[in-house]
FIMARLUM-625133 format. One record per residue (C-alpha): residue in three letters; x, y, z; residue number from 1. Coordinates in Angstrom, 1 decimal. Layout:
N
['ALA' [X Y Z] NUM] ...
//
This chain:
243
['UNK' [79.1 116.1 99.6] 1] ['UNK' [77.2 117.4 102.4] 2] ['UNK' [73.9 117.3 100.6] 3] ['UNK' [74.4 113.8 99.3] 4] ['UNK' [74.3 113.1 103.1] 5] ['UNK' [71.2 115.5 103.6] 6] ['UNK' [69.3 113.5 100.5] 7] ['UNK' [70.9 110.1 101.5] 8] ['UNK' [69.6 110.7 105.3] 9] ['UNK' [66.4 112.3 104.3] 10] ['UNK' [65.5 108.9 102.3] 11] ['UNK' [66.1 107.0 104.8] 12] ['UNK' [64.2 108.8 107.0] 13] ['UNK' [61.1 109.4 104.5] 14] ['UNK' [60.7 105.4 103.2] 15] ['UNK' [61.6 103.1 106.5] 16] ['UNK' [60.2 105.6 109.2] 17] ['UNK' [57.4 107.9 107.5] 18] ['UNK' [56.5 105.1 105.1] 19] ['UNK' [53.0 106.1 103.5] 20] ['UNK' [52.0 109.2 106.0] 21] ['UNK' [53.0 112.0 103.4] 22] ['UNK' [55.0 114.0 106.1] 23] ['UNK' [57.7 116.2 104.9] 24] ['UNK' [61.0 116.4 105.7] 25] ['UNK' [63.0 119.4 105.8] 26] ['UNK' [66.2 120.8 106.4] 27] ['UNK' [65.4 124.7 107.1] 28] ['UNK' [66.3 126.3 110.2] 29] ['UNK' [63.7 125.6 113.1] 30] ['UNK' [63.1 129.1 114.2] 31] ['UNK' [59.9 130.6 116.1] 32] ['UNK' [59.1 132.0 113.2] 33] ['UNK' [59.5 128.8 110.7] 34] ['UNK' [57.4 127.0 113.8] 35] ['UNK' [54.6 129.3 113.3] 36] ['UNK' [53.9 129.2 109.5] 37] ['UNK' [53.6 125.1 109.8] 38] ['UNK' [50.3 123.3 109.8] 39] ['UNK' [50.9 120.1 108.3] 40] ['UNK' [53.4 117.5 110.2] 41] ['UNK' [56.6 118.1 109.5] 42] ['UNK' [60.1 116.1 110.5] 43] ['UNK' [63.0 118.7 110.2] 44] ['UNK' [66.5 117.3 110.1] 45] ['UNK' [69.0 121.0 110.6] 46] ['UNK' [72.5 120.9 110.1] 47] ['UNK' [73.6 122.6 113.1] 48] ['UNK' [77.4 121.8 113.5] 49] ['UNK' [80.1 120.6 111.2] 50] ['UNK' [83.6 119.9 112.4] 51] ['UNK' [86.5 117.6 111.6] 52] ['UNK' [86.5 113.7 113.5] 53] ['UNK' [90.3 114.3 114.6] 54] ['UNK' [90.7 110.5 116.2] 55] ['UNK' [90.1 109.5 112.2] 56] ['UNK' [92.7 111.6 110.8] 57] ['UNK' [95.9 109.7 109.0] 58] ['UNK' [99.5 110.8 107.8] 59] ['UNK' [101.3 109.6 105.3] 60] ['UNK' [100.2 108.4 101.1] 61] ['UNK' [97.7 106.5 99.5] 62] ['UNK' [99.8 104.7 96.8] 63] ['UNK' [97.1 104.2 93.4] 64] ['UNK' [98.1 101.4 90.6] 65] ['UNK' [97.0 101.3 87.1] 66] ['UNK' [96.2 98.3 85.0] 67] ['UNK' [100.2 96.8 84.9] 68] ['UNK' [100.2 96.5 88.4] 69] ['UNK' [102.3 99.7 88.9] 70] ['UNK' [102.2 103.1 90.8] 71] ['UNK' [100.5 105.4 89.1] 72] ['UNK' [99.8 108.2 91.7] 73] ['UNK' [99.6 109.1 95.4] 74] ['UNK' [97.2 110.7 97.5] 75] ['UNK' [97.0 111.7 100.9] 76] ['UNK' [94.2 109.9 103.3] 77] ['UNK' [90.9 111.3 103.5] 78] ['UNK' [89.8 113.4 106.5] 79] ['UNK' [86.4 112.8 108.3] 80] ['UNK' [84.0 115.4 108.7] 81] ['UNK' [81.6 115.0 111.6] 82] ['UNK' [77.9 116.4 110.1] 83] ['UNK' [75.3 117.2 113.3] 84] ['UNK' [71.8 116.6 112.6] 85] ['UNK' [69.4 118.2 114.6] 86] ['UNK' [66.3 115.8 114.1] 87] ['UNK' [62.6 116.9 115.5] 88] ['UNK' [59.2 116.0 114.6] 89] ['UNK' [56.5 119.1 114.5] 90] ['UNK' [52.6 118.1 114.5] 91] ['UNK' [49.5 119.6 116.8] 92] ['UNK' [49.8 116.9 119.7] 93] ['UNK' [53.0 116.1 121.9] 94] ['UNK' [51.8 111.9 121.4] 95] ['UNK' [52.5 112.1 117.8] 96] ['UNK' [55.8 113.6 117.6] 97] ['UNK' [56.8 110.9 120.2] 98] ['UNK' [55.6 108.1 118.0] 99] ['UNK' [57.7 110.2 115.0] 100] ['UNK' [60.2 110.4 117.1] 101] ['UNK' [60.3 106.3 118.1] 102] ['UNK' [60.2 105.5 114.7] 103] ['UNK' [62.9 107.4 113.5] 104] ['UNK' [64.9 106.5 116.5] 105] ['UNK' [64.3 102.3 115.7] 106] ['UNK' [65.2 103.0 111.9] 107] ['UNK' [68.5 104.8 112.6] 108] ['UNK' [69.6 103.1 115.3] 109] ['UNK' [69.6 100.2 112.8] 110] ['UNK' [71.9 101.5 110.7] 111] ['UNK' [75.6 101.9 112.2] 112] ['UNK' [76.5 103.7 108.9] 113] ['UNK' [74.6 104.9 106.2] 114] ['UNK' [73.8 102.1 103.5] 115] ['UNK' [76.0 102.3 100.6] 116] ['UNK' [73.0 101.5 98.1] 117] ['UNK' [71.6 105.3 99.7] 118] ['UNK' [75.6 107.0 98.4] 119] ['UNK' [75.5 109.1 95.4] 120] ['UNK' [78.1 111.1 93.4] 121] ['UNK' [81.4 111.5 95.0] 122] ['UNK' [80.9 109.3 98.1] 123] ['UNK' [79.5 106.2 96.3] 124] ['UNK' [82.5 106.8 94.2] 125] ['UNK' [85.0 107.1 97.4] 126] ['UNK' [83.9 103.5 98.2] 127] ['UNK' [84.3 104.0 102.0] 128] ['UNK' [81.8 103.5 104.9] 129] ['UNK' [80.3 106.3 106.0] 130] ['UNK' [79.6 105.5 110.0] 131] ['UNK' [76.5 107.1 112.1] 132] ['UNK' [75.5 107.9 116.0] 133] ['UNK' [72.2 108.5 117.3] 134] ['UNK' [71.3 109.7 120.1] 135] ['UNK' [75.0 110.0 121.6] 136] ['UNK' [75.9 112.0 124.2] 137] ['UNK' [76.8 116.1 123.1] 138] ['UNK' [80.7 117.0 123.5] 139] ['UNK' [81.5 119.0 126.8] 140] ['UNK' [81.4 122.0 124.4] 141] ['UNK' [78.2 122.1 123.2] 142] ['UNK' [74.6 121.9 124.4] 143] ['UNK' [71.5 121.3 122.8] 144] ['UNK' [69.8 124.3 125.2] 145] ['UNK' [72.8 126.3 123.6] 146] ['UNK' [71.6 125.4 120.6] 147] ['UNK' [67.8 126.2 120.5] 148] ['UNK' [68.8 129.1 122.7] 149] ['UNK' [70.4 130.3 119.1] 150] ['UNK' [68.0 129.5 116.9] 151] ['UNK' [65.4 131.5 119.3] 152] ['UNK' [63.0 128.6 120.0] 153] ['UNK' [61.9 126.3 122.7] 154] ['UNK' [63.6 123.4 123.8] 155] ['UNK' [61.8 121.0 122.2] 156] ['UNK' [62.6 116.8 122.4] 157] ['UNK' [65.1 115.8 119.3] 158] ['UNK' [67.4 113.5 118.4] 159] ['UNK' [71.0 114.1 117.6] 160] ['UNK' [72.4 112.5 114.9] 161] ['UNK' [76.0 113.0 113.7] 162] ['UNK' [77.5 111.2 110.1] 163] ['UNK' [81.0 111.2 110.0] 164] ['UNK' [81.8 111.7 106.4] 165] ['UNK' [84.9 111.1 104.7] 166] ['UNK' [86.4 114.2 102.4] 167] ['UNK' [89.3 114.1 99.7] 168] ['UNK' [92.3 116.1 101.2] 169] ['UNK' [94.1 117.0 97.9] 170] ['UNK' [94.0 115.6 94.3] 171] ['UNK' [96.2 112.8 93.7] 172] ['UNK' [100.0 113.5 92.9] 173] ['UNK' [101.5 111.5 89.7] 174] ['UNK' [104.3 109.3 90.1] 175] ['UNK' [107.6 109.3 88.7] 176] ['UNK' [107.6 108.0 85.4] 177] ['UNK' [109.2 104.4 84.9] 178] ['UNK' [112.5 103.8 83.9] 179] ['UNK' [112.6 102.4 80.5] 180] ['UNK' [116.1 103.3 78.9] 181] ['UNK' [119.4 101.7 79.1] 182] ['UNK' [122.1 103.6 81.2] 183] ['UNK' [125.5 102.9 80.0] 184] ['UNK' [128.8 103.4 82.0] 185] ['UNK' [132.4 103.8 80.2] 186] ['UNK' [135.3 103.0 82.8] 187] ['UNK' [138.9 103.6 81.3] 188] ['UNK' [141.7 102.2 82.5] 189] ['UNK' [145.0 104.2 81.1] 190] ['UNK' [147.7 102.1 82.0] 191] ['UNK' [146.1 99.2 80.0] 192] ['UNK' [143.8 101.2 78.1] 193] ['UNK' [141.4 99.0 78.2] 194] ['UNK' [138.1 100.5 78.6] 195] ['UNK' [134.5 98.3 80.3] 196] ['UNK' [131.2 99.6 79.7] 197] ['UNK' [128.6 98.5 81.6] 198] ['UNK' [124.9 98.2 80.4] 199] ['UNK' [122.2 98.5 82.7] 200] ['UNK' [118.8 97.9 81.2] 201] ['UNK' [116.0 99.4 82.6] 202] ['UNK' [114.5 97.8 86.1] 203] ['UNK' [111.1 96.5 86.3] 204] ['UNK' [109.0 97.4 88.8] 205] ['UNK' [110.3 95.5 92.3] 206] ['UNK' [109.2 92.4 92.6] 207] ['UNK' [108.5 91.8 89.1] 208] ['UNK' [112.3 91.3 87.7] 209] ['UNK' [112.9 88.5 85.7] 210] ['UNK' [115.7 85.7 86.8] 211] ['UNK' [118.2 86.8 84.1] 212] ['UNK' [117.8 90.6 84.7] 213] ['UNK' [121.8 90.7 84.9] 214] ['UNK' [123.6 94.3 84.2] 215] ['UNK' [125.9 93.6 81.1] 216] ['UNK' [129.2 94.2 81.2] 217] ['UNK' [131.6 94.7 78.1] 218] ['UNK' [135.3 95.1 77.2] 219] ['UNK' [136.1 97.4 74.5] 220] ['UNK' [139.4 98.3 73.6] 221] ['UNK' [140.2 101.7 72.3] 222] ['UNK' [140.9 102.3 68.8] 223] ['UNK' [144.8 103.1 68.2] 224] ['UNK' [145.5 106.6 67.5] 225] ['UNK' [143.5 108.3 70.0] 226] ['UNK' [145.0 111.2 72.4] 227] ['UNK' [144.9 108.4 75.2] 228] ['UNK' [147.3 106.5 74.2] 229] ['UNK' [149.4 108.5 71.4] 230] ['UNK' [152.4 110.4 72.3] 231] ['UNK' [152.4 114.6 71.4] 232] ['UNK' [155.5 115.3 68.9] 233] ['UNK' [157.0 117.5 71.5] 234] ['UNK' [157.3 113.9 74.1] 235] ['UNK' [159.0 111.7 71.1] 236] ['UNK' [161.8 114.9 70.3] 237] ['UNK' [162.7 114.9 73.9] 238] ['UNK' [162.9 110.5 73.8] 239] ['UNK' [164.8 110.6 70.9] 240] ['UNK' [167.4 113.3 72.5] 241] ['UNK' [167.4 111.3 75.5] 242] ['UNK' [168.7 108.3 73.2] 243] 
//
C-alpha cells in the first residue's frame, strides 16, 4: 500500500499544484549525481523514513457480521504506518522552486488527510481516513541535515510531509460456528424411577431470542423390565429364604 500513497500523493500534487506546467514528479533518490543529470523542472517527493505511529496502535478484536446480523469473524485493529516524504522542487533559479514550493505547501496544507476519491486498491477498500502533516516539526531523532548528509547532497529547502497510513495486522479469524441442534439431558431418579429429559433447542444469537424460547422439559417413565428397576435371580433366592 505504500505506492498507492506515492500515486495518490503524486496526483494530488501534479493536478492542484503543477496544474498545466508539465513538471514531473518523481520519487527517486535526490542524490548529487540524480541532481546533475536534470534539466527540466522537476518536483521529487523521496520516501525517506517509514516507521510505525505507536499513539494509534489498539488491542483487543474487530468483531465482522454477515448478512443475518451475526458474527462472522474477528480481526485484530489495524496499525498505522507513519510514510516520510521528502518533498523539493529542482529548476535553474532559486525564485521558482519557492513559488513550487508555495504552491505545494497551500495545496497540502488543505488537505488534513488524503481525499478518499484519491484511495485505490486495498486502502479505498479499508474505508478508513488516511491523516497528513506538512511541514511539522522532525522527531528529536531525526534531522533533515542528517538526512541530505546521507543521501550526499546539499541541504536544500523542502517540505516534510508524513501520511499515516493504516495496515491490516493479520487476516480475519472465523467465528465459532452457531449452535443449531438440540442438546438433550436424561436425569434418573432410581428410587422412583422416574426419569426427566430436558430439551434445549438451540439459542439464537443474543438479543435476538424469541419470547417463548423456553427449555422443554419432559417426564418419561422407564419401560418395565429394565436392569434399573428388575431384581437379579440371585436377590429374589435370598428374599424368598428370608421368608
Amino acid at each position: 500500500m505504500i505506492h498507492e500513497i506515492d500515486e495518490a500523493l503524486r496526483s494530488l500534487i501534479r493536478e492542484n499544484a503543477l496544474a498545466g506546467s508539465g513538471i514531473e514528479v518523481l520519487l527517486e533518490a535526490p542524490t548529487k549525481e540524480w541532481a546533475a543529470r536534470r534539466n527540466t523542472p522537476t518536483v521529487n517527493m523521496y520516501l525517506y523514513d517509514i516507521r510505525e505511529d505507536l499513539r494509534r496502535r489498539e488491542l483487543g478484536r474487530i468483531p465482522e457480521y454477515d448478512a443475518g446480523g451475526r458474527i462472522a469473524a474477528r480481526h485484530r485493529p489495524p496499525r498505522h504506518m507513519k510514510l516520510s516524504y521528502l518533498v523539493t522542487a529542482w529548476t535553474q533559479r532559486p525564485e521558482d522552486e519557492h513559488r513550487l514550493l508555495s504552491s505545494m505547501l497551500v495545496v497540502l496544507l488543505a488537505n488534513e488527510m488524503i481525499p478518499p476519491s484519491r484511495l485505490t486498491g486495498s486502502l479505498a477498500e479499508l474505508g478508513l481516513p488516511v491523516p497528513m502533516t506538512v511541514a511539522s516539526p522532525p522527531p528529536e531523532d531525526r534531522a533533515f541535515a542528517d538526512v541530505w548528509t546521507a543521501l550526499g547532497g546539499e541541504l536544500k529547502p523542502s517540505l516534510d510531509v508524513v501520511v499515516s497510513v493504516p495496515v491490516p495486522a493479520a487476516p480475519p479469524e472465523p467465528a465459532a460456528p452457531l449452535v443449531t441442534e438440540n442438546l438433550v439431558t436424561r436425569v434418573v431418579n432410581r428410587q422412583t424411577r422416574i426419569a426427566m429429559s430436558r430439551h434445549t433447542k438451540g439459542r439464537p444469537p443474543k438479543g435476538r431470542e424469541p419470547a417463548d424460547h423456553r427449555p422443554e422439559e419432559r417426564l418419561v417413565q422407564p419401560p418395565r423390565g429394565t436392569p434399573e428397576d428388575a431384581a437379579t435371580p440371585s436377590e429374589t433366592t435370598k428374599r424368598k429364604r428370608r421368608q
